[in-house]
N, C-alpha and C positions, 0 to 999 in steps of 0.2 A: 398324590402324584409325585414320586422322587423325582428332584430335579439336581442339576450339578450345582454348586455353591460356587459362584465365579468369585475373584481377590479382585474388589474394585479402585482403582487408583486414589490416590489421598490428594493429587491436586484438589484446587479448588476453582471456581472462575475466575479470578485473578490472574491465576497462572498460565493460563491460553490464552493463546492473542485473539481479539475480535474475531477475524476474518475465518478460525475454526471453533469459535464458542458452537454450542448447539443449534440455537435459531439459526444461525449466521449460515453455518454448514450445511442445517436442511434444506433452506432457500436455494444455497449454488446448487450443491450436491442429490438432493432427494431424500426421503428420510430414510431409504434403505443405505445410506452410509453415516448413519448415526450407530454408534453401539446400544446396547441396550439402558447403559450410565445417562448418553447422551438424550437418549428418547425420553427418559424420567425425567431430567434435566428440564425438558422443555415442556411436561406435565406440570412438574412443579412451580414452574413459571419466574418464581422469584424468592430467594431467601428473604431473612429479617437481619433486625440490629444482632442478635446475638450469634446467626448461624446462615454459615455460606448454601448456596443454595445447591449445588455442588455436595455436599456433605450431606446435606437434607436426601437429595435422591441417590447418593449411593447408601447409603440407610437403607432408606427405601424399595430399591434394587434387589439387596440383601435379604430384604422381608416378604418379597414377592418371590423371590428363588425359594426361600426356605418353604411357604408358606400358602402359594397358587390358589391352593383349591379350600384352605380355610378363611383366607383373607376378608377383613372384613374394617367397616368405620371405627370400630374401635381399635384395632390391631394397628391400623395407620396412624389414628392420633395419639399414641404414644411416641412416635417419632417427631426429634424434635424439631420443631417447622413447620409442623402439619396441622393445622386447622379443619374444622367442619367441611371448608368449602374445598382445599385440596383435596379431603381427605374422598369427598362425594365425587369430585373430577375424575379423579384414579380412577377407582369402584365403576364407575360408568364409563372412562376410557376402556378398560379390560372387558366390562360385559358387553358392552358396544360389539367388538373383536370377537370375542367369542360367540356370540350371536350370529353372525356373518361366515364363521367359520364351520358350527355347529349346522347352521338352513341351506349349504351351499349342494342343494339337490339329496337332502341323505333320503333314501329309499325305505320304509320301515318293512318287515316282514314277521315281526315275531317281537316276543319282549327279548328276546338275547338281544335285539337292534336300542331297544330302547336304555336297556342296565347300562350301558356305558357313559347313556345323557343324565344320568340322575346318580352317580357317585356321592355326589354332594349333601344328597340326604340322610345318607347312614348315619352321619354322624349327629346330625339336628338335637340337639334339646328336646324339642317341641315338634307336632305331627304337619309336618307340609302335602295339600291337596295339591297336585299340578295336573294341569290339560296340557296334552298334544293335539295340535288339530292337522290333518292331512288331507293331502289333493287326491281328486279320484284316483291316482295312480298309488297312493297310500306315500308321496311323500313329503317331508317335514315342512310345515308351515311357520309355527307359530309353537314355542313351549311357556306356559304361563307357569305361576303361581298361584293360584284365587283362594285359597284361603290356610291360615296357621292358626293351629290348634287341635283339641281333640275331636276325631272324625263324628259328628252328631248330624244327625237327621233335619234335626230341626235348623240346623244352623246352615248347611251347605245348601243353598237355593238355585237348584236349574234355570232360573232365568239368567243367573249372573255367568255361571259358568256354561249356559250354552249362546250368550248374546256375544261372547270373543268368537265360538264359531260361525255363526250367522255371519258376522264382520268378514271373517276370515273367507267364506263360503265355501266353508270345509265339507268334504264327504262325509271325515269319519272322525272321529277324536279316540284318543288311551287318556287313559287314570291313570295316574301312578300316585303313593302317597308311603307315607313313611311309617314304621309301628317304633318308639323311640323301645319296649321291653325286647326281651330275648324271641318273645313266640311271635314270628313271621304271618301265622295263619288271620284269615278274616276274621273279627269278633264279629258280633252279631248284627252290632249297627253299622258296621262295615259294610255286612248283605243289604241290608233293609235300606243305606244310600245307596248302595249300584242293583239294587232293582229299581228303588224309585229315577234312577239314571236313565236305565235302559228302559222305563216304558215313555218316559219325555222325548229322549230320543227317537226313540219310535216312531211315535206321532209327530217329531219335525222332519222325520226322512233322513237322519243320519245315525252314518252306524259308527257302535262300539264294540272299537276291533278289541280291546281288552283291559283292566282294571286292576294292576299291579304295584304289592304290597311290596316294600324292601325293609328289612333292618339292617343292623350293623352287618352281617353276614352272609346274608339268604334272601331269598325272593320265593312270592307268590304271584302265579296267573292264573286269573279267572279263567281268560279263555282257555289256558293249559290243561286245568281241570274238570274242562265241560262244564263251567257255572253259566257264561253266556247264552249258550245256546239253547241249555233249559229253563232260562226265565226264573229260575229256583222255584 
């Protein structure tokens, strides 16, 4: 996601007076007149002996602008100030927001609806299985994770990954999951998990609107290809 690189001010807390520091200002004002400095400001909580804290979240500011959609616990704690437990606060400050922003009634109708919730994948390392589960009207509930690694039969367990829709009391649920090489298409245990998917599903009465592959560039859908509806 290109974002603008804003120039953040080199004050520190010191240099404001109380009554506009961050906390101070949210309380009178609301947090929509905080700038973005300020709102990390009041994540960050508190510097140390060595570092304003001020300085810490315009850092941090910086890294979030450059860096949105790869950010992560290690990328944070290189910044100096930032600890395990900041570094978790952030990470769950942002997915929080983003969660809230991503379920605010999105409608599914196709995988083009779904490629834009899973950008995040192409780039993985490693092969992420994610569930969407949907309301009878087919839209967005709930986007999981349930399991990292390479896609195996024996490993992915339909009880686990259909006990969040059960919870959920989803209609329908999508696959999506990631191929880290260059070929897109299903390898074999790819089928032989989204058949053993689709006859689980089955038998609990919810359906699987579709099971799609992304890599660095490209996407597969099952249901594009007519793989769902013939059971293979």
């Amino acid at each position: 996601m290109a974002r603008h690189i804003k120039k953040y001010s080199k004050q520190t807390i010191n240099d404001i007076p109380e009554f506009d520091r961050p906390r101070e200002k949210m309380m009178a004002k609301g947090p929509e007149s905080l700038s973005t400095l300020e709102l990390m400001a009041v994540l960050v909580g508190s510097g140390n002996k060595s570092i304003d804290v001020y300085t810490t979240a315009r850092d941090l500011a910086q890294l979030v602008e450059k860096e949105f959609d790869g950010l992560s616990l290690e990328k944070l704690q290189k910044i100096n100030g930032v600890g395990k437990v900041k570094a978790c606060q952030i990470i769950a400050a942002i997915e929080f927001s983003r969660r809230f922003l991503l379920y605010d009634g999105i409608p599914i109708k196709n995988d083009t609806d779904i490629l834009p919730l899973v950008e995040e994948l192409r780039d993985k390392k490693q092969e992420y299985f994610l569930t969407f589960t949907l309301d009878g009207g087919h839209h967005l509930i709930e986007k999981r994770t349930v399991f990292i690694g390479t896609l195996n039969q024996s490993l992915i367990h339909p009880r686990e990954i259909f006990a969040d829709a059960i919870t959920d009391r989803a209609a329908a649920v999508i696959f999506v999951h990631n191929h880290t090489a260059t070929d897109v298409y299903p390898s074999k245990e790819d089928i032989l998990v989204t058949k053993r998917l689709l006859e689980v599903a089955e038998v609990m009465g919810i359906e699987v609107l579709d099971h799609i592959i992304v890599n660095k560039t490209d996407s597969f859908s099952f249901k594009n290809k007519g793989l769902l509806d013939s059971k293979f």
